[in-house]
C-alpha positions as CSV (number, residue, x, y, z in Angstrom):
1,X,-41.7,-14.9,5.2
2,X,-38.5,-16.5,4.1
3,X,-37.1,-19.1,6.0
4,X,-33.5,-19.8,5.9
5,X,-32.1,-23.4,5.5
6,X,-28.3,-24.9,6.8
7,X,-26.6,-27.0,4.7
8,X,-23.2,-28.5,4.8
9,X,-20.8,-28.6,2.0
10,X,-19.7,-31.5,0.1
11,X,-15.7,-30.1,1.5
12,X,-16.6,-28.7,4.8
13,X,-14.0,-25.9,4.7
14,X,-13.9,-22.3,4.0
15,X,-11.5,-19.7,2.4
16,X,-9.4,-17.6,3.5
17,X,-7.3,-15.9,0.6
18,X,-5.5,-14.4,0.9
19,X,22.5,4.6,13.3
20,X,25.2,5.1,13.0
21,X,27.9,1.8,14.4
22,X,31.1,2.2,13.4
23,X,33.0,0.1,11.3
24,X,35.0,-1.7,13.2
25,X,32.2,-2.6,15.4
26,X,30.7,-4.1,12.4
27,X,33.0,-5.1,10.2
28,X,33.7,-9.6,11.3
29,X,30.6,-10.7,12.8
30,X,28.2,-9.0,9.8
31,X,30.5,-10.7,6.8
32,X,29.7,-13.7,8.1
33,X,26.3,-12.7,8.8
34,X,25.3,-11.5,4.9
35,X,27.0,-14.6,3.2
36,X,24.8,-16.6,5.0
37,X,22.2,-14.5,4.2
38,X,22.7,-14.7,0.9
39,X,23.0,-18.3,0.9
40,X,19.7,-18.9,2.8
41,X,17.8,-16.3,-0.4
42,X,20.3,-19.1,-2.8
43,X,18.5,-22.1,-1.2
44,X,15.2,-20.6,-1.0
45,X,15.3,-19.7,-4.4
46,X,16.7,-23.1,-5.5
47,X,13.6,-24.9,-3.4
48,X,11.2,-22.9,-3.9
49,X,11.4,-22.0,-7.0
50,X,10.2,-25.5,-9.1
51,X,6.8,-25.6,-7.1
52,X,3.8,-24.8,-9.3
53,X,0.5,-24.1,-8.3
54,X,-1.0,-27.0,-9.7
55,X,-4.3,-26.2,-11.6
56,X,-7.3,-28.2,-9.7
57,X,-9.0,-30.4,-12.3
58,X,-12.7,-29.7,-12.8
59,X,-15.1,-33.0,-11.2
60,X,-18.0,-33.9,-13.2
61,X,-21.0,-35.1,-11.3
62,X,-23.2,-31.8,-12.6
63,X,-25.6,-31.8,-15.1
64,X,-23.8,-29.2,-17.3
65,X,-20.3,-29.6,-19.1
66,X,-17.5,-27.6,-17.5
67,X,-15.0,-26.4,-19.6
68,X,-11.5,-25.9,-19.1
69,X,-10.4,-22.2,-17.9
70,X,-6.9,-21.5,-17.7
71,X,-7.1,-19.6,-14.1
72,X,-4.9,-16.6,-13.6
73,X,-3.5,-15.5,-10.3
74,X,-6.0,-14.5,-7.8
75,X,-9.1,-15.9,-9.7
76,X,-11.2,-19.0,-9.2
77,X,-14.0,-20.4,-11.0
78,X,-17.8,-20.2,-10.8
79,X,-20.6,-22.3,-12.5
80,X,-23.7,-20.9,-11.6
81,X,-26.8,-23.5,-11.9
82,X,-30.1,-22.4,-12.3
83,X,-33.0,-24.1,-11.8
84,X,-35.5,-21.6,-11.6
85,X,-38.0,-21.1,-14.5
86,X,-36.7,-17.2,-15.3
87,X,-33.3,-16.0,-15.6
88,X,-30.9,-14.6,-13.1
89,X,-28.4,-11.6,-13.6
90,X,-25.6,-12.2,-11.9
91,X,-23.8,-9.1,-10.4
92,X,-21.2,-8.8,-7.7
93,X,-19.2,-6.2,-5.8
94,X,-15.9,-6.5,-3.2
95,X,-16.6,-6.0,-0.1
96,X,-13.7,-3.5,0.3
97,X,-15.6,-1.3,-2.3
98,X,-17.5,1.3,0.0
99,X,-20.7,1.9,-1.5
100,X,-19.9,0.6,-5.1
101,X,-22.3,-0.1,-7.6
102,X,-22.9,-3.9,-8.6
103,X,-21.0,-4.8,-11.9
104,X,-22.6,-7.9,-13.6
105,X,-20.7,-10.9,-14.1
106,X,-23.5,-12.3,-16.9
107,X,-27.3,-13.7,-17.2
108,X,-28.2,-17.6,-16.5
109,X,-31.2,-18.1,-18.3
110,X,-33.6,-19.9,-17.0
111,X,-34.2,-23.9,-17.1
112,X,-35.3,-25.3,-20.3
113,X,-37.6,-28.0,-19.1
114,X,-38.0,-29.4,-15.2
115,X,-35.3,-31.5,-14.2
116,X,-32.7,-29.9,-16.8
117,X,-30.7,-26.7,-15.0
118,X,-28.8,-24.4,-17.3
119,X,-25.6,-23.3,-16.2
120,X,-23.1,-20.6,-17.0
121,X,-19.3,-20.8,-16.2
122,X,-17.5,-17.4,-14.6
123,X,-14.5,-16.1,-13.4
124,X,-14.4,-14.3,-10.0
125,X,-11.8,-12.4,-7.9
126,X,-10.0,-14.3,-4.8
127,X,-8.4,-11.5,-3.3
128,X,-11.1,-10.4,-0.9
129,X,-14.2,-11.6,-0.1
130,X,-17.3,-10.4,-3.0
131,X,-20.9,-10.2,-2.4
132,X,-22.7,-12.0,-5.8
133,X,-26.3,-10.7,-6.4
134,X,-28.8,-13.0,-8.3
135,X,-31.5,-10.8,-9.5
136,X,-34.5,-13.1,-10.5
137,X,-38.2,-12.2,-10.8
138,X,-39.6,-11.7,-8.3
139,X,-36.9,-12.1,-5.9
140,X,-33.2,-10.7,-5.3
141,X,-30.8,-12.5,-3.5
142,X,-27.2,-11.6,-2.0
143,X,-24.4,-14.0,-1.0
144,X,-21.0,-12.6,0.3
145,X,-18.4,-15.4,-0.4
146,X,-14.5,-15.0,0.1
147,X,-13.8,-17.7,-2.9
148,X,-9.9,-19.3,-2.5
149,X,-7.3,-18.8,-5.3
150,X,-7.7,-21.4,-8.5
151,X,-10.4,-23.2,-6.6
152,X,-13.7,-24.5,-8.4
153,X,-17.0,-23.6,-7.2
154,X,-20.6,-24.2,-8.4
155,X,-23.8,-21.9,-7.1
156,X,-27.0,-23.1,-7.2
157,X,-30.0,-21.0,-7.7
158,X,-33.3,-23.3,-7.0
159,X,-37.3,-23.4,-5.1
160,X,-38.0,-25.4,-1.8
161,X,-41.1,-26.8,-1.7
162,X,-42.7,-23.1,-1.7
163,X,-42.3,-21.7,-5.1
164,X,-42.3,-18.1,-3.4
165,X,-38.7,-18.9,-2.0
166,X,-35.6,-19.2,-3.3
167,X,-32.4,-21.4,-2.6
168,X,-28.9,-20.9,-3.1
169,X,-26.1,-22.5,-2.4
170,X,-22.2,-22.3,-2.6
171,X,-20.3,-25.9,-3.0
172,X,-16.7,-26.7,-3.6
173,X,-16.2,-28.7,-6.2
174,X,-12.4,-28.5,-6.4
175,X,-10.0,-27.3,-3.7
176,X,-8.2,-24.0,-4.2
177,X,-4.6,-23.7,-3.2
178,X,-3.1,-22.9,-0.2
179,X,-6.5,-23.1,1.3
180,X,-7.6,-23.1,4.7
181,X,-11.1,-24.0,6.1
182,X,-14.3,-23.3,3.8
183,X,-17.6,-23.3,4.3
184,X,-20.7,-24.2,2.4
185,X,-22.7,-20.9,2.3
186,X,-26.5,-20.6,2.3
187,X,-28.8,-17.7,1.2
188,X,-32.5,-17.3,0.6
189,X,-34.4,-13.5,0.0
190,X,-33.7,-11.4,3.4
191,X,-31.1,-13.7,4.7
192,X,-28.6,-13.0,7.2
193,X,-25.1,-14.7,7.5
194,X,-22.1,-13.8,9.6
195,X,-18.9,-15.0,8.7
196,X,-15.7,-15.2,11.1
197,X,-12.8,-15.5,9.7
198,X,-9.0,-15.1,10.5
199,X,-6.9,-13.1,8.8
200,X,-3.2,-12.6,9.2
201,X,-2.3,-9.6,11.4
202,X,1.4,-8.4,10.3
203,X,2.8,-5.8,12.4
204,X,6.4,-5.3,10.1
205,X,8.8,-3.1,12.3
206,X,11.0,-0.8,10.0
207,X,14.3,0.3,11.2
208,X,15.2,3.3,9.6
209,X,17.1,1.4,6.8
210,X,14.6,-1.4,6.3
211,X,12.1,1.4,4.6
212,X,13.8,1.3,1.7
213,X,15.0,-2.4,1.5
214,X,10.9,-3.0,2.1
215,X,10.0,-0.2,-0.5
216,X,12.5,-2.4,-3.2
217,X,10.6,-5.6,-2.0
218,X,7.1,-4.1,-3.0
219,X,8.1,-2.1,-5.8
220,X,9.4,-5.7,-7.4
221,X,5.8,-7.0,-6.6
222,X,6.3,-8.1,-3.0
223,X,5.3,-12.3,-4.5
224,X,1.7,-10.5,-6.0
225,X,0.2,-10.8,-2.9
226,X,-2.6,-8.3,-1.9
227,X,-1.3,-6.8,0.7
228,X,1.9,-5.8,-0.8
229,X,0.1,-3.6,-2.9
230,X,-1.7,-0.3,-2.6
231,X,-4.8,-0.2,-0.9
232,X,-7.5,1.2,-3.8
233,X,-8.8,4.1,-2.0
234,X,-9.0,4.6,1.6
235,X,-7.2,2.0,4.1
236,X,-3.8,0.6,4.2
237,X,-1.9,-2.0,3.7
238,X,1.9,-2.7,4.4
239,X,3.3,-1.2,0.9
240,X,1.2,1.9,1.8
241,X,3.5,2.3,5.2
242,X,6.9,2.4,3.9
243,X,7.0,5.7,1.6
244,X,5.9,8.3,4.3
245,X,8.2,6.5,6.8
246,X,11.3,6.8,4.5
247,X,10.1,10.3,4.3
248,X,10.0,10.5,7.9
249,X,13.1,9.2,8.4
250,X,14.5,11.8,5.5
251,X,13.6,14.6,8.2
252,X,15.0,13.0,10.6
253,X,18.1,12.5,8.9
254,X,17.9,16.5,7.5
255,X,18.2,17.8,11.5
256,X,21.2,15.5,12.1
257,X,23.0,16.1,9.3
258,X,22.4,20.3,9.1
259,X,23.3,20.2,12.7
260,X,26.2,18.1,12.3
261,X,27.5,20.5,9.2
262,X,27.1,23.7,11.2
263,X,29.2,22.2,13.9
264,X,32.0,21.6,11.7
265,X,31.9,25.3,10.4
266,X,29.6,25.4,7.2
267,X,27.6,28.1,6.4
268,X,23.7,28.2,6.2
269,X,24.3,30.1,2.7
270,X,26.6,27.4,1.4
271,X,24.4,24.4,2.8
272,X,21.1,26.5,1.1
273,X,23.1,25.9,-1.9
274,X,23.5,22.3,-1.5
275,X,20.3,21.7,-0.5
276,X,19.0,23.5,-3.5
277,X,21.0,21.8,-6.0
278,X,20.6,18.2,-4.2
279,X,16.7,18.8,-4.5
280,X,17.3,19.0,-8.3
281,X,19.2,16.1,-8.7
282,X,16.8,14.4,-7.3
283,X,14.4,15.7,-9.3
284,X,15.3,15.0,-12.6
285,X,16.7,11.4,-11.8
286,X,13.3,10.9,-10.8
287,X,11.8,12.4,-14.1
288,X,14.1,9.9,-15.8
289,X,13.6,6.3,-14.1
290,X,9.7,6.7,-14.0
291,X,9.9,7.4,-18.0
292,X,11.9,4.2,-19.0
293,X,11.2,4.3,-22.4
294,X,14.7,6.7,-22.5
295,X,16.3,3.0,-23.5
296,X,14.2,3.8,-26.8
297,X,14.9,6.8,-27.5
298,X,14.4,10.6,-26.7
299,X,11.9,11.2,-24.1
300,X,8.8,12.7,-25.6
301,X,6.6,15.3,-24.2
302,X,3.6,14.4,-25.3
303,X,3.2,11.7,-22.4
304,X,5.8,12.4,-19.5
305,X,5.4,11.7,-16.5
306,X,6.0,15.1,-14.0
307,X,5.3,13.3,-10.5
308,X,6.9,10.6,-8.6
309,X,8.7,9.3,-6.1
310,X,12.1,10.8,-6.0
311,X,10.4,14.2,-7.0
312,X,7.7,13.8,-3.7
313,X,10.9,13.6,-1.9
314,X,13.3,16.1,-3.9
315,X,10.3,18.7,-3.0
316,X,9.6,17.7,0.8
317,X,13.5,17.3,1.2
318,X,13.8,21.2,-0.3
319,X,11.5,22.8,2.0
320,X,12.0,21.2,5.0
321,X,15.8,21.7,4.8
322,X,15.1,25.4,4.1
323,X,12.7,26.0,7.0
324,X,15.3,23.9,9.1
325,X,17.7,26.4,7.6
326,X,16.3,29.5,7.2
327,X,13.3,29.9,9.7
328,X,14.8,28.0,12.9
329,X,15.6,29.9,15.8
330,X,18.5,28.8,17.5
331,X,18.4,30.6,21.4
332,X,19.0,28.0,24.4
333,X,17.5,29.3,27.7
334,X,17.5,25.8,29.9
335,X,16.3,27.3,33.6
336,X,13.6,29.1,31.2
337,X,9.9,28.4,32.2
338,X,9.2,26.7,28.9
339,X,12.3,24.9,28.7
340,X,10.5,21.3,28.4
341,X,8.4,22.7,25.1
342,X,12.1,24.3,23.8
343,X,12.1,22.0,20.8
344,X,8.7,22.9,19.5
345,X,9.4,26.4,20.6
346,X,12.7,27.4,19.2
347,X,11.1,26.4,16.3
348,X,8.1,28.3,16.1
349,X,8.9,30.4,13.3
350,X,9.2,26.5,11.1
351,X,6.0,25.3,12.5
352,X,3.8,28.3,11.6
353,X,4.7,28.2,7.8
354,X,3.9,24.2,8.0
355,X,0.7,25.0,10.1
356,X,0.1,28.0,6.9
357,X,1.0,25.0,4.2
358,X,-1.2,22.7,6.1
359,X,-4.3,25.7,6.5
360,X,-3.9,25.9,2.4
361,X,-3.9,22.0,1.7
362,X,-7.4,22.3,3.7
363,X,-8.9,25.2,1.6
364,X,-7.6,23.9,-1.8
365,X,-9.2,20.2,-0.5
366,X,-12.8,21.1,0.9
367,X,-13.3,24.8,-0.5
368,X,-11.9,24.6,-4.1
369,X,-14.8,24.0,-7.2
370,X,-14.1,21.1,-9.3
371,X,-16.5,21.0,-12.1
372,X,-19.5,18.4,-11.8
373,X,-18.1,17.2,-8.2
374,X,-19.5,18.1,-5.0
375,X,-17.5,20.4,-2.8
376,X,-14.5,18.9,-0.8
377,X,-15.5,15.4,-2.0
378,X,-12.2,13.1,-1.2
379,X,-13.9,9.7,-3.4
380,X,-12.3,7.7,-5.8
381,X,-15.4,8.1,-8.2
382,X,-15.6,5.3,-11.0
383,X,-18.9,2.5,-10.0
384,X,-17.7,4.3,-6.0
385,X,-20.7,6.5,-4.2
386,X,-22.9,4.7,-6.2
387,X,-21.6,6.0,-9.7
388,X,-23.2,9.3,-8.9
389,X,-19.4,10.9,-9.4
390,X,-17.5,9.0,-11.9
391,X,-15.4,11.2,-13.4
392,X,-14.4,13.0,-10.3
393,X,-11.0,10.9,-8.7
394,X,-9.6,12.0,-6.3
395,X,-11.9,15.7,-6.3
396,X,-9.9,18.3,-5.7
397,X,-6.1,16.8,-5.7
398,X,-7.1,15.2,-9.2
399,X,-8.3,18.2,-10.5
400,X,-5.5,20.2,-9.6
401,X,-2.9,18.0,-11.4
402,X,-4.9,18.0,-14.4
403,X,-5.4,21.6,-14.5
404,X,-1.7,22.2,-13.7
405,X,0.2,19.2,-15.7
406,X,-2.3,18.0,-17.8
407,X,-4.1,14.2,-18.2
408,X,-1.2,12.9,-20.2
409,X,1.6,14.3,-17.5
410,X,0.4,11.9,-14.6
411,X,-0.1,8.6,-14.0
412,X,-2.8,7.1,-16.0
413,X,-3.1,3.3,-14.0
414,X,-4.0,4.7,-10.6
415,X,-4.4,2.0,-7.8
416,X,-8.1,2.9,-7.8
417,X,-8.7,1.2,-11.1
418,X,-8.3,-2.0,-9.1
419,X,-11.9,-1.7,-7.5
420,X,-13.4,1.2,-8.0
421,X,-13.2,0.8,-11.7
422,X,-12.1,4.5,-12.3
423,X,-11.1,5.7,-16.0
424,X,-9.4,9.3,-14.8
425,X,-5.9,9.1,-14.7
426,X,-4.7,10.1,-11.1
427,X,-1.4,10.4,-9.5
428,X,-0.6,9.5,-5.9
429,X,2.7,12.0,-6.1
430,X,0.5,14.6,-7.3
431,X,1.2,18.5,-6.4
432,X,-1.8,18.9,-3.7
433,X,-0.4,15.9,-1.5
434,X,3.2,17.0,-1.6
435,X,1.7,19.6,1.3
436,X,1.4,16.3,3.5
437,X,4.6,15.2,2.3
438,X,6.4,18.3,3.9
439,X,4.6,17.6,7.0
440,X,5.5,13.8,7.0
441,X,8.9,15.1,6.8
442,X,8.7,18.0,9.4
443,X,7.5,15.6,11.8
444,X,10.6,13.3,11.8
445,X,12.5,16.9,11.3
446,X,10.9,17.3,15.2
447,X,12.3,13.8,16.5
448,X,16.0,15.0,15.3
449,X,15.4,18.0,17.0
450,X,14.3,16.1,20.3
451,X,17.5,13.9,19.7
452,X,19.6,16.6,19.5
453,X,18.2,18.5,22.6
454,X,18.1,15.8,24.8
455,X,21.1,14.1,23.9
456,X,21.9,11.2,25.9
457,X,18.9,11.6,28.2
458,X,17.6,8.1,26.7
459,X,14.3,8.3,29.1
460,X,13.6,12.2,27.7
461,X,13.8,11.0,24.1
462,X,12.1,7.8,24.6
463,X,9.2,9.5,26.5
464,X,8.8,12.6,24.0
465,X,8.6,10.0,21.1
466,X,5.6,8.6,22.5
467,X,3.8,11.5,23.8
468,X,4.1,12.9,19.7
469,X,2.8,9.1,19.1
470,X,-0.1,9.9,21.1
471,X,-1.0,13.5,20.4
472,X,-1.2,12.1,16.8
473,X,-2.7,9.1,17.7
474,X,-5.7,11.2,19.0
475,X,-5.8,13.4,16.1
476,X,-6.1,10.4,13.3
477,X,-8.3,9.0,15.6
478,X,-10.6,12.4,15.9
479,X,-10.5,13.3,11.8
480,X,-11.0,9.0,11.0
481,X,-13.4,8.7,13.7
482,X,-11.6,5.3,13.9
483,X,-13.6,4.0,10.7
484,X,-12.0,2.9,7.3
485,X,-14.6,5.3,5.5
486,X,-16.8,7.2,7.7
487,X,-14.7,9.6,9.2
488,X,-14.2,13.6,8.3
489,X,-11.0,12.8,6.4
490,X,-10.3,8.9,6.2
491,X,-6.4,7.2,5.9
492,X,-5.8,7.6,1.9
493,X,-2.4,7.2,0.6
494,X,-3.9,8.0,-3.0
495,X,-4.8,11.5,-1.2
496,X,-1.8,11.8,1.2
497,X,-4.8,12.9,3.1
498,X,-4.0,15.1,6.3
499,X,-5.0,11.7,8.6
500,X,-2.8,9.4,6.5
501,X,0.3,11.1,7.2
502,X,-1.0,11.8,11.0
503,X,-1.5,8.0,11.6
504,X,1.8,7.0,10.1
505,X,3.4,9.4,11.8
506,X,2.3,8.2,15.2
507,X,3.2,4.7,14.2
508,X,6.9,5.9,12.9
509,X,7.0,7.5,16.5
510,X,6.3,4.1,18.3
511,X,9.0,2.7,16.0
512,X,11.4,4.8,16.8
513,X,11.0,4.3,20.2
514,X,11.7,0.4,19.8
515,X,14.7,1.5,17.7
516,X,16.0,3.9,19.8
517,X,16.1,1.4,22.8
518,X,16.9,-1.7,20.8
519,X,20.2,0.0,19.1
520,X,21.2,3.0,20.9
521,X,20.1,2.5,24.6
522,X,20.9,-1.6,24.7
523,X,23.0,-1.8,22.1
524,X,21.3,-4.7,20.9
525,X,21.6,-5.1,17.3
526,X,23.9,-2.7,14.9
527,X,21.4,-2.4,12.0
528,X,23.0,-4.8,10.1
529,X,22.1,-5.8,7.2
530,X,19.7,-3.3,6.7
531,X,22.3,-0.8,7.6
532,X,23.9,-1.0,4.5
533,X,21.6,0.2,1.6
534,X,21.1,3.0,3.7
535,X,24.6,3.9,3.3
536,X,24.0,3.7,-0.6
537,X,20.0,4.5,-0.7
538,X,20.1,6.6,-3.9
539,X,21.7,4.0,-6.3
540,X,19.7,1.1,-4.8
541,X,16.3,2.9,-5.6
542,X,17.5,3.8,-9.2
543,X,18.8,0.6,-9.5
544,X,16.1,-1.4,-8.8
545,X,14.1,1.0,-10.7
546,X,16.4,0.7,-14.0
547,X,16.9,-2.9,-13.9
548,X,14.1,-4.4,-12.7
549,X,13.7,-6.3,-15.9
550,X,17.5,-8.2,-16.1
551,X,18.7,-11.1,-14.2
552,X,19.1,-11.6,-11.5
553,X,16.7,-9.7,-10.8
554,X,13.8,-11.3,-12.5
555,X,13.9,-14.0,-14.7
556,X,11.4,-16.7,-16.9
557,X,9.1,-18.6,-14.1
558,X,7.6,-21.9,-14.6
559,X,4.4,-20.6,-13.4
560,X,4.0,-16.9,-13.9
561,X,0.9,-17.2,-12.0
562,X,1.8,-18.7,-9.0
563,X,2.7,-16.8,-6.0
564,X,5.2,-19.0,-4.3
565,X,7.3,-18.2,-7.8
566,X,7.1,-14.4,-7.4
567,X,7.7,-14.0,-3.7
568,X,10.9,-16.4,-4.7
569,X,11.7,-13.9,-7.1
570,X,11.4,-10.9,-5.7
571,X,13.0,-11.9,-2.6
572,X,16.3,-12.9,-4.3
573,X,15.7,-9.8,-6.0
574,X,16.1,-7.6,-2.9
575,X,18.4,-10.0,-1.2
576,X,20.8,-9.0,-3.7
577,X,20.4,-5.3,-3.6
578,X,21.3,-6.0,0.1
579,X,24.8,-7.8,-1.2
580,X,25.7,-5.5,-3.8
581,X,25.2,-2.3,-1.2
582,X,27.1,-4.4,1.7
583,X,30.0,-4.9,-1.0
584,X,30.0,-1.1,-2.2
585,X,30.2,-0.7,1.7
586,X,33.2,-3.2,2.0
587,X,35.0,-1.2,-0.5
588,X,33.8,2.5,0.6
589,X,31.6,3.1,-2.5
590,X,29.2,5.5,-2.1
591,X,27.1,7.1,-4.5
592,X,25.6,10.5,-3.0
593,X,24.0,13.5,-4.8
């Protein structure tokens, strides 16, 4: 029986890595307020800029030679020391991975002679905690480690006094950066370990305007941190909550505005018309920015790009305006007996043809064959359910846009290439989640209609918004079974999966609530200065988009692989989206398709 052995590090830490106001209302106070905005983004960037994560030097002290490894951002460095008699294979795997296949890192052979280890020198992820396997005859260890960024670290693989057990050992040998506690970890054969460790919980709220200004922040690279990027597969993290909220808002925005039109004497056929030929615009701007090699050239066909961003929202924008439009009926009976449910029931003709899309997304999901994959499988494939369905990203929504677009018309560096290793190219705009999409946006379509209805009745509105939060609060909770991975259909952004867009619409819902009461019920705050690139939100996407690579929006860094340098970048770079739309505001310059 093994027996398992404490042992304190040489450090003693552990890692942890990573509305509308009018304008006179607005106008003195906020001038003041975005110039010294704009100054505070100056002095950051003018102190924060210079610091460089300085490279720990590599201590002697071990009986091998360490040699210098120019670390990278989010990587660390591992000497593995054996002194057992055979060799160890050394294989790892993240532990936000579900049921992924260990990849090996390399062999250590084993020691030449007693007394003299041989050692190997590796590089390893910081970004989230791994689990390193030694493999060694006759005995197979595992030790889950969360290393810290550009730190040094040696493992040692060695017998006790009974040859039949193994030791190992994690030291630090040099201090990564912005480090917090570590710990000297322990393993032998069948040991157990339990780590605690804090993570930050960030709980952004997103005013209707601060969507986009948050979707410019992460599409600049949001300082390279992990959690302003895409989750791999299944989960979230903050840059997958802003799209589906600015689409939410986009249906909010669609019942406003269509109502607001009709009031002032338009015509559904003439609004049809400009909904139609809006939805194109959109379309075809969004073709353009997310093939930027147009600055070379003629676009070629061979590898465009179909889906994206502004074309998820052209489409979800097109049908929900037309349902809103076309399929709404408009009869007001207050003293009738289902008078509270009038703006779901007014409606009903809208919600059956999303209930019909939503019955179709299902089928085409769990029902439709995809060659060499298992029916309904929802997996991001690659070294993922044990490498059993490699080829098979994203099962049925993958398939479809390869059938209907082909490989080379979708995006070929999918999020899941990050962990699960896939080599399919996969698009998270694809055709089979713009079904969600339309539902993302139908949903905030229902909290303009509950604005409308119950206009000025702040407790009404406030109380519907959460009862929707709840009701879909139960239903992600029911189809996740309130598990990352073990649920019927888990949270995917990569999927747009049916609980994805359930789960961020309840939290969109709660949001709105604390909006609703902050601006329009207390008067609190106008918006500002968020309000303003929502007054311009098509030209600061496209923007960003088109000149992401010219000062002052990015520029040469000291240390291209320091974080401190990028979030210094990319939050000037946003920070001056925010002035440029607050001057086009100043001087009534709007660009709208």
């Amino acid at each position: 029986m093994a027996k398992r052995k404490l042992k304190k590090n040489f450090k003693g830490t552990s890692s942890v890595a990573g509305g509308e106001a009018s304008q006179k209302e607005m106008a003195q106070p906020e001038k003041y307020y975005m110039f010294s905005l704009a100054a505070i983004a100056l002095l950051v960037a003018v102190s924060v800029a210079p610091l460089t994560a300085e490279m720990s030097n590599f201590t002697s002290g071990f009986p091998h030679h360490h040699k210098h490894t120019v670390l990278k951002m989010d990587e660390a460095s591992l000497t593995v020391i054996n002194e057992l008699e055979t060799d160890v294979v050394v294989s790892w795997v993240s532990e936000r991975c579900y049921q992924c296949l260990y990849q090996q890192l390399g062999v250590v052979p084993g020691r030449p002679s007693s007394g003299q280890p041989s050692s190997v020198d590796f590089i390893v992820s910081t970004q989230h905690e791994i689990t390193l396997q030694l493999n060694s005859t006759p005995v197979n260890l595992d030790v889950p480690y969360h290393f810290g960024e550009h730190g040094n670290y040696s493992l040692w693989a060695k017998n006790l006094n009974d040859s039949s057990v193994v030791n190992c050992s994690v030291v630090t040998v040099a201090d990564p950066v912005n480090s917090y506690i570590r710990e000297s970890h322990e393993c032998i054969n069948k040991f157990e370990w339990h780590a605690h460790e804090v993570f930050p919980m960030l709980f952004p709220l997103f005013p209707s305007s601060i969507s986009l200004v948050i979707m410019v922040f992460v599409n600049y690279g949001g300082g390279r941190y992990w959690f302003f990027r895409h989750e791999s597969w299944n989960g979230l993290t903050i840059a997958d909550l802003v799209f589906p909220w600015f689409v939410f808002i986009m249906g909010t925005s669609i019942a406003l505005s269509i109502n607001s039109l009709l009031r002032a004497g338009s015509t559904r056929c003439s609004l049809l018309g400009k909904v139609m030929w809006r939805s194109l615009q959109l379309f075809i701007i969004g073709v353009f920015i997310i093939n930027p090699n147009y600055c070379q050239g003629p676009l070629s066909w061979s590898n465009l790009r179909i889906p994206g961003v502004l074309q998820r929202l052209a489409w979800s924008y097109l049908v929900v305006a037309c349902l809103d439009l076309l399929v709404s009926v408009y009869l007001f009976l207050q003293d009738a007996w289902w008078s509270p449910a009038l703006d779901i029931l007014l409606y009903w003709p809208a919600w059956l043809c999303v209930l019909l899309l939503e019955t179709l997304w299902l089928c085409l999901t769990f029902v439709l064959p995809v060659p060499d994959c298992p029916m309904g499988y929802l997996g991001p494939g690659g070294i993922g359910d044990m490498g059993l369905y490699t080829n098979c990203t994203g099962g049925a929504a993958g398939f479809i846009d390869r059938w209907l677009l082909g490989e080379n018309h979708i995006y070929q560096t999918p999020s899941s290439r990050v962990i699960y290793a896939t080599r399919m190219p996969y698009d998270p705009e694809g055709v089979l989640g713009s079904i969600n999409s339309i539902l993302m946006a139908f949903l905030g379509l229902q909290a303009g209609k509950i604005i409308l209805h119950y206009r000025d009745l702040h407790t009404s509105i406030m109380s519907r918004f959460l009862i929707w939060s709840l009701s879909l609060g139960v239903i992600s909770a029911v189809l996740t079974k309130c598990s990352t991975d073990e649920g019927f259909i888990p949270v995917n952004k990569n999927l747009w999966s049916l609980s994805y867009v359930t789960t961020l619409a309840c939290f969109a819902y709660v949001l709105l609530v604390m909006i609703y009461y902050t601006v329009d019920v207390k008067n609190w705050w106008s918006g500002a200065p968020f309000y303003y690139p929502g007054m311009n939100s098509i030209l600061v996407y496209v923007g960003h988009e088109v000149l992401e690579d010219y000062f002052p929006f990015r520029w040469r860094m000291a240390n291209s692989q320091s974080h401190a340098e990028h979030l210094t970048q990319n939050l000037v770079a946003t920070s001056c989206w925010v002035l440029i739309s607050y001057v086009l505001y100043r001087k009534k310059i709007f660009w709208k398709i």
